[in-house]
BAMARLO-349247 format. One record per atom (N, C-alpha, C): x, y, z; atom name; residue in three letters; residue number from 1. Coordinates in steps of 0.1 Angstrom, whole numbers, plus 5000, padded with zeros to 4 digits. Layout:
<atoms>
     X     Y     Z  atome  residu  num
     X     Y     Z     CA     Ala  NUM
...
</atoms>
This chain:
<atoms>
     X     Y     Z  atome  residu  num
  8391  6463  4877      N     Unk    1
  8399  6467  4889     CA     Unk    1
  8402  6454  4896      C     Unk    1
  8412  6453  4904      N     Unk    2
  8417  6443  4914     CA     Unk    2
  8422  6451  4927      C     Unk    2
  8410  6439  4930      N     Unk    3
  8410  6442  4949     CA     Unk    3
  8419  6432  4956      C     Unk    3
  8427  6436  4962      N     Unk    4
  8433  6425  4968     CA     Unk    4
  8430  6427  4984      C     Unk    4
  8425  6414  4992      N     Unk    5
  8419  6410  5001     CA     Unk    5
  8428  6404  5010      C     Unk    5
  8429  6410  5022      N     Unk    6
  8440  6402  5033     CA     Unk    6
  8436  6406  5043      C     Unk    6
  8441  6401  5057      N     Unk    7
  8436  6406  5068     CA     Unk    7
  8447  6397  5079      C     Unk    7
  8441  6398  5095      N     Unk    8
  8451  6389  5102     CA     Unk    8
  8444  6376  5104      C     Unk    8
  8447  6363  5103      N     Unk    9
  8441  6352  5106     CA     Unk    9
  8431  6352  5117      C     Unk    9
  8422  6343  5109      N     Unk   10
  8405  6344  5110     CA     Unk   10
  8397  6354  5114      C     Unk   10
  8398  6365  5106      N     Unk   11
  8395  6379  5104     CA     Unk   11
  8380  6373  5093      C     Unk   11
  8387  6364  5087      N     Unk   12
  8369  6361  5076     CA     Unk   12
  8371  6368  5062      C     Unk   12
  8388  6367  5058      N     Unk   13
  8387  6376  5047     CA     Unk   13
  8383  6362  5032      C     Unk   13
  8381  6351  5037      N     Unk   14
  8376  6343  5027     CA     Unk   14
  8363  6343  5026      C     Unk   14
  8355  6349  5042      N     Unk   15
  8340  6351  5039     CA     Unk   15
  8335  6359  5029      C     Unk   15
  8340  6373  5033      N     Unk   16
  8341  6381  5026     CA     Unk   16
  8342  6382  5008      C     Unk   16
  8353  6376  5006      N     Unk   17
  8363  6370  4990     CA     Unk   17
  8343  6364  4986      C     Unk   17
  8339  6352  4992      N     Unk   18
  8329  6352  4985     CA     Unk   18
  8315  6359  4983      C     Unk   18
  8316  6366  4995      N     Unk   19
  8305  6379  4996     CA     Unk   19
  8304  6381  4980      C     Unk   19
  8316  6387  4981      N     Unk   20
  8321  6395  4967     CA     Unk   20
  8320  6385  4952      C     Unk   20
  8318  6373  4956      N     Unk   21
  8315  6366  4946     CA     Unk   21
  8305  6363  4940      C     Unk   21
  8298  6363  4949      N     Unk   22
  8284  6360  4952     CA     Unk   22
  8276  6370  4943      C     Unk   22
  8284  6383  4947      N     Unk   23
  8280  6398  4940     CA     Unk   23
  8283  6398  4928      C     Unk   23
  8289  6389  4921      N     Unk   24
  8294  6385  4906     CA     Unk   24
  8309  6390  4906      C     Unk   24
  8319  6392  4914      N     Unk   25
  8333  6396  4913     CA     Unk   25
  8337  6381  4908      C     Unk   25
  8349  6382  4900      N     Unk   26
  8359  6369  4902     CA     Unk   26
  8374  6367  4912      C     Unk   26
  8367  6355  4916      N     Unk   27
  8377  6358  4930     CA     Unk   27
  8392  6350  4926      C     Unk   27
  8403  6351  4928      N     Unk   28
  8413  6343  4927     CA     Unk   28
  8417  6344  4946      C     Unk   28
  8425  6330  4947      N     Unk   29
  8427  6330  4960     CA     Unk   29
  8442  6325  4957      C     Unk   29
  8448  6333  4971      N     Unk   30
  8467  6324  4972     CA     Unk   30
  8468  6317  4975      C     Unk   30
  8454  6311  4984      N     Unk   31
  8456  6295  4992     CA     Unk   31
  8455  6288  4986      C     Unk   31
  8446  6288  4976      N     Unk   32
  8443  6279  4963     CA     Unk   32
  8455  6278  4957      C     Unk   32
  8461  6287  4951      N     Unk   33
  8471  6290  4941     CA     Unk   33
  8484  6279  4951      C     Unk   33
  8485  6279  4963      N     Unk   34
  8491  6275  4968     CA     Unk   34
  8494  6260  4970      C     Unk   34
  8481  6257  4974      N     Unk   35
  8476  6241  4971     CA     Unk   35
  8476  6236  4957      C     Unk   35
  8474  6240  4945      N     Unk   36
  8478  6238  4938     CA     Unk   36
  8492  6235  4931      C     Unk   36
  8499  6243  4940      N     Unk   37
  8516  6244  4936     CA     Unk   37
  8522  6231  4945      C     Unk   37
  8517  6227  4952      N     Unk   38
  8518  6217  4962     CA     Unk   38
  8513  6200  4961      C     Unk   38
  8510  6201  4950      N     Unk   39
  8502  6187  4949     CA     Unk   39
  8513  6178  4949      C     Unk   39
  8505  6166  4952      N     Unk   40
  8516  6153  4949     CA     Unk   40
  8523  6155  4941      C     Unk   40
  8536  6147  4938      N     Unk   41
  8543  6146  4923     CA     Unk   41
  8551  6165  4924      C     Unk   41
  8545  6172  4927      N     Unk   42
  8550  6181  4918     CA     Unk   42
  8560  6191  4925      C     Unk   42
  8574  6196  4919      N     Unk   43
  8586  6202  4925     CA     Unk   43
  8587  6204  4935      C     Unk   43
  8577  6217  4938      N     Unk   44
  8578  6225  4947     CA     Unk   44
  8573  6216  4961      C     Unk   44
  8566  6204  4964      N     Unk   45
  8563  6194  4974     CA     Unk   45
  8575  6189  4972      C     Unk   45
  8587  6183  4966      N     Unk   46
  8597  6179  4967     CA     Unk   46
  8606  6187  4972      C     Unk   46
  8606  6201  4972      N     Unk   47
  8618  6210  4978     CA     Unk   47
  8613  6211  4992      C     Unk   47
  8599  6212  4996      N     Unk   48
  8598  6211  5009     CA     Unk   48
  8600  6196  5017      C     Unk   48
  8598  6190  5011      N     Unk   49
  8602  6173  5018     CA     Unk   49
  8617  6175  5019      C     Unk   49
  8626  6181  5012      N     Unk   50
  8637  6180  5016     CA     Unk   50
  8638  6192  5026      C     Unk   50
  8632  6197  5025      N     Unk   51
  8635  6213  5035     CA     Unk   51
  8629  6209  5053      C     Unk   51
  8619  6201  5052      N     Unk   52
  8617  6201  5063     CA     Unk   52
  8608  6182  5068      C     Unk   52
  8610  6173  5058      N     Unk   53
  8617  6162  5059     CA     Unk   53
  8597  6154  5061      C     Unk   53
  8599  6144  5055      N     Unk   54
  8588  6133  5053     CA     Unk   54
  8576  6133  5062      C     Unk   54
  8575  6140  5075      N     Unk   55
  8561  6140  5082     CA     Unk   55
  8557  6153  5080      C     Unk   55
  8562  6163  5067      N     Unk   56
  8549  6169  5066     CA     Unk   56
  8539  6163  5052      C     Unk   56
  8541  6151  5054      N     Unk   57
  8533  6145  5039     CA     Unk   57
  8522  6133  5050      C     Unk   57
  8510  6132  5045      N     Unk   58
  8504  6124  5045     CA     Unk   58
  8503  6108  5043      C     Unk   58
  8502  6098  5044      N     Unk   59
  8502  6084  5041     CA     Unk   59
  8500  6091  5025      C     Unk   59
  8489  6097  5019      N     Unk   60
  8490  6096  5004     CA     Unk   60
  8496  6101  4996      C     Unk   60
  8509  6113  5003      N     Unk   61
  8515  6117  5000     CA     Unk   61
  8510  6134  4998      C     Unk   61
  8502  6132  5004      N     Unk   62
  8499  6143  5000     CA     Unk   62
  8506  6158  5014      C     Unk   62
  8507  6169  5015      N     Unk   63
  8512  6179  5021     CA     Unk   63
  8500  6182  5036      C     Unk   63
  8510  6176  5043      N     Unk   64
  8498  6180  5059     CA     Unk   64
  8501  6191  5065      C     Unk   64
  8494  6200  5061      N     Unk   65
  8494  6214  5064     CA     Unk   65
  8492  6216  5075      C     Unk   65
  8488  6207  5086      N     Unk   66
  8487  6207  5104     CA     Unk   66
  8500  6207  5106      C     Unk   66
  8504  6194  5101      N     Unk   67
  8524  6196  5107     CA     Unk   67
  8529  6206  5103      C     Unk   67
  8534  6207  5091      N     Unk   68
  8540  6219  5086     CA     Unk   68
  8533  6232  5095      C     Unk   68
  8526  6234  5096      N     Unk   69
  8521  6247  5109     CA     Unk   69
  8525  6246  5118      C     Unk   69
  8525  6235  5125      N     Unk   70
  8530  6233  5136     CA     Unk   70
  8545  6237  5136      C     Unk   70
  8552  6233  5127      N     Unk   71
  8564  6233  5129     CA     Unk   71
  8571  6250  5122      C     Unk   71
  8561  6252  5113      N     Unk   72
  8569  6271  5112     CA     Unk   72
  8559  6279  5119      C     Unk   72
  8548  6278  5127      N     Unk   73
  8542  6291  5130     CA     Unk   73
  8551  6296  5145      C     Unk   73
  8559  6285  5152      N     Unk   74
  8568  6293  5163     CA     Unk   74
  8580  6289  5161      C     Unk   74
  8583  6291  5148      N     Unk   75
  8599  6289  5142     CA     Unk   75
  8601  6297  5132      C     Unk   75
  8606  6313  5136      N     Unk   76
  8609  6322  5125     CA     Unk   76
  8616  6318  5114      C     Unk   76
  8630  6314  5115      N     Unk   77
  8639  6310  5105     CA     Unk   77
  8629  6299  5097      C     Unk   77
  8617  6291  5105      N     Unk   78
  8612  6279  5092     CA     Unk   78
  8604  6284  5087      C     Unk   78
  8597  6295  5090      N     Unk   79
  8584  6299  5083     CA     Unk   79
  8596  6309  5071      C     Unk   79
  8605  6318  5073      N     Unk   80
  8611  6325  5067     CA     Unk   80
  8614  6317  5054      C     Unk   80
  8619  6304  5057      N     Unk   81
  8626  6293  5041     CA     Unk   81
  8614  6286  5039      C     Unk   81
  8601  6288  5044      N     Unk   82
  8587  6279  5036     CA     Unk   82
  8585  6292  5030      C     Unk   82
  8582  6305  5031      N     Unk   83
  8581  6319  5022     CA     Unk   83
  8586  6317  5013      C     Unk   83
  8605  6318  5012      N     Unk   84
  8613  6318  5003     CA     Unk   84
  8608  6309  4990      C     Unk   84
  8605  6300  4997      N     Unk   85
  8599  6289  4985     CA     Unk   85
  8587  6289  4979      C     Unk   85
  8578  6292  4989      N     Unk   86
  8564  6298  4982     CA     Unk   86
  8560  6307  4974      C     Unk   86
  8564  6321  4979      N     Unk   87
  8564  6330  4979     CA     Unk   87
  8561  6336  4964      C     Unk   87
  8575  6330  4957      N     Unk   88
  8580  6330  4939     CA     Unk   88
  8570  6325  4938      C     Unk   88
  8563  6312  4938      N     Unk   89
  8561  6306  4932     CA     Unk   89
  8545  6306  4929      C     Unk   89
  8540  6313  4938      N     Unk   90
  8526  6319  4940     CA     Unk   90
  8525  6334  4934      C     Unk   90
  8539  6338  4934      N     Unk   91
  8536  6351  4920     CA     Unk   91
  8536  6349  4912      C     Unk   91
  8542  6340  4911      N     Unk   92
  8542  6339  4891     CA     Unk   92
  8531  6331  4888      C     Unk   92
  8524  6324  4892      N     Unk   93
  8511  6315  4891     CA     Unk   93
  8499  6326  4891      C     Unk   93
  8504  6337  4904      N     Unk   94
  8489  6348  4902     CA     Unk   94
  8489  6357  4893      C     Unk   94
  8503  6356  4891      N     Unk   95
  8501  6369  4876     CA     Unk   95
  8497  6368  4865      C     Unk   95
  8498  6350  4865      N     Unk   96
  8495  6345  4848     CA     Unk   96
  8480  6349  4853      C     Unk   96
  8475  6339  4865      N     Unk   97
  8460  6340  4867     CA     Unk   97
  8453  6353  4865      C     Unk   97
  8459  6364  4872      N     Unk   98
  8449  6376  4873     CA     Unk   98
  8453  6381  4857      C     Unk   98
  8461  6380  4847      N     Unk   99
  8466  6384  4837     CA     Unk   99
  8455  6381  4829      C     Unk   99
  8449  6366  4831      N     Unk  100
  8440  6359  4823     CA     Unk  100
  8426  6364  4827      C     Unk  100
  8421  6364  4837      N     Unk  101
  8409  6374  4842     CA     Unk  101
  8409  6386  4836      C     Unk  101
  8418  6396  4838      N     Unk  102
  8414  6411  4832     CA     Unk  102
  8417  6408  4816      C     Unk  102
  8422  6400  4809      N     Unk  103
  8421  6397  4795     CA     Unk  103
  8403  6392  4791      C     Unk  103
  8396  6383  4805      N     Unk  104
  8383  6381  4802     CA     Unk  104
  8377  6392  4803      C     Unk  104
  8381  6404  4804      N     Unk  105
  8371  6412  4809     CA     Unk  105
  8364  6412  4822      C     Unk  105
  8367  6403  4830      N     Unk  106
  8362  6408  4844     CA     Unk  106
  8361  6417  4851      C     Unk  106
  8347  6426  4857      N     Unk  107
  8351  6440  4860     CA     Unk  107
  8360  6444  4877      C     Unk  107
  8351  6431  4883      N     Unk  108
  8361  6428  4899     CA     Unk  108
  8368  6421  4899      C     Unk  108
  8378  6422  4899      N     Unk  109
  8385  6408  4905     CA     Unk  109
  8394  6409  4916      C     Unk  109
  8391  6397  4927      N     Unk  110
  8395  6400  4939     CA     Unk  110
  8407  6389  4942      C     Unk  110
  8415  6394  4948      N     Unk  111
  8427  6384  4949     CA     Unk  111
  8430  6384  4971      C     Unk  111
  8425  6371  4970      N     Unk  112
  8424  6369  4983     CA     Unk  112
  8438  6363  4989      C     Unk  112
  8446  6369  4998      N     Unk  113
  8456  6372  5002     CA     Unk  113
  8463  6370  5014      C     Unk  113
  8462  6365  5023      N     Unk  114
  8464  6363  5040     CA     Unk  114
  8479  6369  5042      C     Unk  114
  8489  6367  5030      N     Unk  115
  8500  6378  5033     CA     Unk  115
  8503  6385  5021      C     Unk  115
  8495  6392  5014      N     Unk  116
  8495  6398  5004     CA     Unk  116
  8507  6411  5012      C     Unk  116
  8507  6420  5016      N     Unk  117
  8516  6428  5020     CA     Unk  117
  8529  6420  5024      C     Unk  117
  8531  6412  5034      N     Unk  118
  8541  6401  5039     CA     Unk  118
  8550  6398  5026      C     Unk  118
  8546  6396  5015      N     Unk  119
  8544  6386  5004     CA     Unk  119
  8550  6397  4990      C     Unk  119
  8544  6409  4993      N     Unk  120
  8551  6421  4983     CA     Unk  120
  8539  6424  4973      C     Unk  120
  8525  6415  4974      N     Unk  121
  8518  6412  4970     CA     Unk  121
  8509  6420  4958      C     Unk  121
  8506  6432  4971      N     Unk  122
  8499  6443  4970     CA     Unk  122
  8504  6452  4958      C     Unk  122
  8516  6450  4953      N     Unk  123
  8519  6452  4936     CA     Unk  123
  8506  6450  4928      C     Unk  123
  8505  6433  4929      N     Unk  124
  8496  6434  4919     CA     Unk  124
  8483  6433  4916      C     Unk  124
  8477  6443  4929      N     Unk  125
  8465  6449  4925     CA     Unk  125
  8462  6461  4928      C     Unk  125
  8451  6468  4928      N     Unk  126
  8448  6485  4921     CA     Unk  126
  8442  6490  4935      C     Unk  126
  8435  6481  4946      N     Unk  127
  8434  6490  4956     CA     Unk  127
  8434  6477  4968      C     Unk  127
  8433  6479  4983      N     Unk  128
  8436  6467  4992     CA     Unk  128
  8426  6469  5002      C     Unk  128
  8418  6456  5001      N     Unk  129
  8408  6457  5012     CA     Unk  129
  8413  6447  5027      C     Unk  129
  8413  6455  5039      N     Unk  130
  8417  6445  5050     CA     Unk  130
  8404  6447  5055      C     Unk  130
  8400  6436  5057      N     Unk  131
  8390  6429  5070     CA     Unk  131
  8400  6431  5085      C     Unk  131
  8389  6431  5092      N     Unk  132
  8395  6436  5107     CA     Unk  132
  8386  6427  5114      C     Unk  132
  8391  6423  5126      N     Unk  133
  8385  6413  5140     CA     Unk  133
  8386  6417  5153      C     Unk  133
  8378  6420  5161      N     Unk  134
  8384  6423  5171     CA     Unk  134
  8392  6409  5180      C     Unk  134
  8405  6411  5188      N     Unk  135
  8414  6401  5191     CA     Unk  135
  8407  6391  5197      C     Unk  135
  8398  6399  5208      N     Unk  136
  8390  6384  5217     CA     Unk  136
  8382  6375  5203      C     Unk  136
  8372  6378  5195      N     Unk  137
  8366  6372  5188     CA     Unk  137
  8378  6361  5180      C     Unk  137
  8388  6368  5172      N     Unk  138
  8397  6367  5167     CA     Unk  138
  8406  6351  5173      C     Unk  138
  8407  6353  5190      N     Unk  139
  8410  6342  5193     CA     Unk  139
  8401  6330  5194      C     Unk  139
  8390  6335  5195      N     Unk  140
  8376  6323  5199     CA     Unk  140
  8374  6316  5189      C     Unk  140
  8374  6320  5172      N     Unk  141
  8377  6316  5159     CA     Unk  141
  8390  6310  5162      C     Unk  141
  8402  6313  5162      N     Unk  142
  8410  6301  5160     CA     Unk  142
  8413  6290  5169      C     Unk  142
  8412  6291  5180      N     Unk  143
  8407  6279  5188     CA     Unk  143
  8399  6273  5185      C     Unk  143
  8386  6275  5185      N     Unk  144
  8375  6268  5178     CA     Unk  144
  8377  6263  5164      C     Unk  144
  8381  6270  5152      N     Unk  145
  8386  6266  5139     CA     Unk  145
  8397  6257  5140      C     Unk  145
  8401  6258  5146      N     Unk  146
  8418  6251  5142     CA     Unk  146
  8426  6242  5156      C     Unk  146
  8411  6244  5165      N     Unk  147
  8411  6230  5175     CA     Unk  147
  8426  6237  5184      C     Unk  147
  8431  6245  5186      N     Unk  148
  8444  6247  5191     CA     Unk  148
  8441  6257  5205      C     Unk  148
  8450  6255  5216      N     Unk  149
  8448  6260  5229     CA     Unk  149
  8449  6278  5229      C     Unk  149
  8446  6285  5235      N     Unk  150
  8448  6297  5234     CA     Unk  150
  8461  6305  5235      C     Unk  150
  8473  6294  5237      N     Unk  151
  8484  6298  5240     CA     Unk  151
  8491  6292  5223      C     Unk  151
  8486  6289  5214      N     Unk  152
  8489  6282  5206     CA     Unk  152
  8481  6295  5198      C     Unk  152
  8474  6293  5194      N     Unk  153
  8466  6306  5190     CA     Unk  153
  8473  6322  5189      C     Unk  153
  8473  6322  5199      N     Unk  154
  8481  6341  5201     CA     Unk  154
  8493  6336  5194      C     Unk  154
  8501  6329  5192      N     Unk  155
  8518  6322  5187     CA     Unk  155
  8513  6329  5175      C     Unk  155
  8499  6322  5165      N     Unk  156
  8495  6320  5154     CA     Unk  156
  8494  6336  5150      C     Unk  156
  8489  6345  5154      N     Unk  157
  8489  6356  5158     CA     Unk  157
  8496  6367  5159      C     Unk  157
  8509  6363  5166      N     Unk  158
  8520  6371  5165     CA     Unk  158
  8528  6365  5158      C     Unk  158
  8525  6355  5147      N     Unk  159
  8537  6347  5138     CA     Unk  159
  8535  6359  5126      C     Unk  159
  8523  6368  5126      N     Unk  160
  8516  6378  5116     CA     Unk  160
  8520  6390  5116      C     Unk  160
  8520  6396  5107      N     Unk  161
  8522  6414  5105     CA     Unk  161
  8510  6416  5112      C     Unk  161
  8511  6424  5120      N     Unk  162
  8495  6430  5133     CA     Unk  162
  8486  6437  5124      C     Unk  162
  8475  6432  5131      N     Unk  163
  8462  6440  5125     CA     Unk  163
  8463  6452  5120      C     Unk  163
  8469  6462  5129      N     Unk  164
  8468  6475  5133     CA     Unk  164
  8483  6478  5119      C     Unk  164
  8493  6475  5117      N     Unk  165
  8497  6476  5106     CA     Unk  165
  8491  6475  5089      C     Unk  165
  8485  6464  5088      N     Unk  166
  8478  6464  5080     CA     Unk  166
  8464  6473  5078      C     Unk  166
  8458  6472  5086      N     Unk  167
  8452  6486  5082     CA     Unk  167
  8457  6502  5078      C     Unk  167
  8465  6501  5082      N     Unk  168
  8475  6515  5079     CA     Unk  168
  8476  6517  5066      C     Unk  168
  8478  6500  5064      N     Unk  169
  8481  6501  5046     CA     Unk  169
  8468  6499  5035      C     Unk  169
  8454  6500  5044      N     Unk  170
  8447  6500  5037     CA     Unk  170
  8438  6512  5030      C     Unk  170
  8429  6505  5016      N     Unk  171
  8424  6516  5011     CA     Unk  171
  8408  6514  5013      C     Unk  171
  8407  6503  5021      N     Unk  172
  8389  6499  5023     CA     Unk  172
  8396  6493  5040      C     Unk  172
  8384  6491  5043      N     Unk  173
  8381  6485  5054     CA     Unk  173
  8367  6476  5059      C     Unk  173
  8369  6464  5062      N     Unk  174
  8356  6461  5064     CA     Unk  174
  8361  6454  5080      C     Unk  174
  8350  6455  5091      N     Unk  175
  8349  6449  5102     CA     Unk  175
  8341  6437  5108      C     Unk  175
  8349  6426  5108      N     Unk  176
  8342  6414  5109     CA     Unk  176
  8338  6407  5119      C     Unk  176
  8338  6417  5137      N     Unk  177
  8336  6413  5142     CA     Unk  177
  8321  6408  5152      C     Unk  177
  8311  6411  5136      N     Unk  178
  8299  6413  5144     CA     Unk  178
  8291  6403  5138      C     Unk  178
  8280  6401  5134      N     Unk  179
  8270  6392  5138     CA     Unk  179
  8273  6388  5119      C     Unk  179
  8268  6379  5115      N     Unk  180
  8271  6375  5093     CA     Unk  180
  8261  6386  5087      C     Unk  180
  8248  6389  5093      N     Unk  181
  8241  6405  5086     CA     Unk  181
  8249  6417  5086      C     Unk  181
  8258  6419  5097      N     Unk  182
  8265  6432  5098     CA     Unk  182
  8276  6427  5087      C     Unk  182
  8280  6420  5086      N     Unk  183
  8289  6416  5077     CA     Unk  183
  8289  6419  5059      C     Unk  183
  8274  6415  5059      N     Unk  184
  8267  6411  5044     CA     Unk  184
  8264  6428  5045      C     Unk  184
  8257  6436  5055      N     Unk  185
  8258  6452  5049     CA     Unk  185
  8269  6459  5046      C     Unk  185
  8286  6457  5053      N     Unk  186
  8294  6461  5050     CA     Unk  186
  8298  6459  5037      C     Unk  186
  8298  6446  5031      N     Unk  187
  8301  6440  5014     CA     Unk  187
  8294  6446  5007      C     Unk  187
  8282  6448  5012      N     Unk  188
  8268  6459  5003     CA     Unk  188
  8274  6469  5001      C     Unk  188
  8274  6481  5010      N     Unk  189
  8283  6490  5014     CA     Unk  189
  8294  6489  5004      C     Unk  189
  8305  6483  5009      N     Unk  190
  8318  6483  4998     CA     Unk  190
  8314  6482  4978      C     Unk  190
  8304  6477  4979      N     Unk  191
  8301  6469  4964     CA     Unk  191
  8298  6483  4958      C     Unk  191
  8292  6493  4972      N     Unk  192
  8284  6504  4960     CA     Unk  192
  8297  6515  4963      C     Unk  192
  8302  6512  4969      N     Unk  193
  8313  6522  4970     CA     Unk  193
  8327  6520  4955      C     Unk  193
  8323  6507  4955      N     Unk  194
  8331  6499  4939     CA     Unk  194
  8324  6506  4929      C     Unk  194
  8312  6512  4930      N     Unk  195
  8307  6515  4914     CA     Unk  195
  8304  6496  4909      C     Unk  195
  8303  6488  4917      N     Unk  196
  8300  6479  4906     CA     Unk  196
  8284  6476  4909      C     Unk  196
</atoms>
């Protein structure tokens, strides 16, 4: 089976992804898959240097994911042509990937997703787990995580398909806004509800 894992930013759906790892699932991630597609030297970092120009690179050339944020999370049209580009390119990388997993015989495998729905994603897996935050917690994590003012935060927030939509589209639910034990019983919880 493939679970595919998403939620609204810093909801904790990568805590979770290793919960489930931890439990012996294999996890594939799109952020990974992403950074990967992104390395120095290679295409897809050259279409965005021309797309949105030399300070989202590092002195080593490498992709600074702070600027680039900065500059699409309150700019529809930019986040819309960094999609365009990503988007492909993280499908076809996760299909080979998860392709290669259920050929190993893996019985979980979880595909961690932040816009798995956004993204068309949820194709290609068998059922969808969203993690849920309550908003105040929700904001206190990204300010604190990601060093940015609370007016900078909520942007980040509503740059997202809302919580409350994505759960609609879900077939699990887990709620992250409580203490890391409430957290680790909910994954329990889910794992036996997997049959795994």
């Amino acid at each position: 089976m493939i679970l595919g894992i998403t939620g609204s930013i810093a909801s904790g759906k990568s805590l979770v992804a290793e919960l489930l790892h931890q439990k012996g699932a294999s996890v594939l991630s799109a952020d990974q898959l992403a950074r990967e597609l992104v390395e120095p030297g290679s295409p897809l970092l050259s279409r965005l240097v021309l797309l949105f120009g030399v300070e989202i690179l590092t002195e080593n050339g490498e992709l600074d994911r702070e600027n680039l944020g900065r500059l699409v999370f309150d700019d529809e049209e930019a986040r819309q042509k960094l999609n365009a580009l990503l988007h492909p390119a993280i499908a076809t990388l996760s299909e080979q990937r998860l392709a290669e997993l259920v050929k190993s015989g893996a019985t979980l495998i979880v595909y961690e997703a932040p816009l798995l729905f956004e993204a068309g994603a949820e194709k290609r897996v068998n059922k969808v787990l969203v993690v849920t935050v309550d908003p105040h917690i929700q904001l206190q994590r990204i300010v604190a995580r990601d060093r940015l003012d609370e007016v900078a935060a909520r942007l980040r927030v509503a740059a997202q398909m809302s919580q409350q939509e994505k759960v609609a589209r879900a077939d699990y639910l887990i709620d992250n806004s409580g203490s890391f034990a409430d957290l680790e019983k909910e994954v329990d919880s889910l794992w036996f509800e997997l049959g795994c």
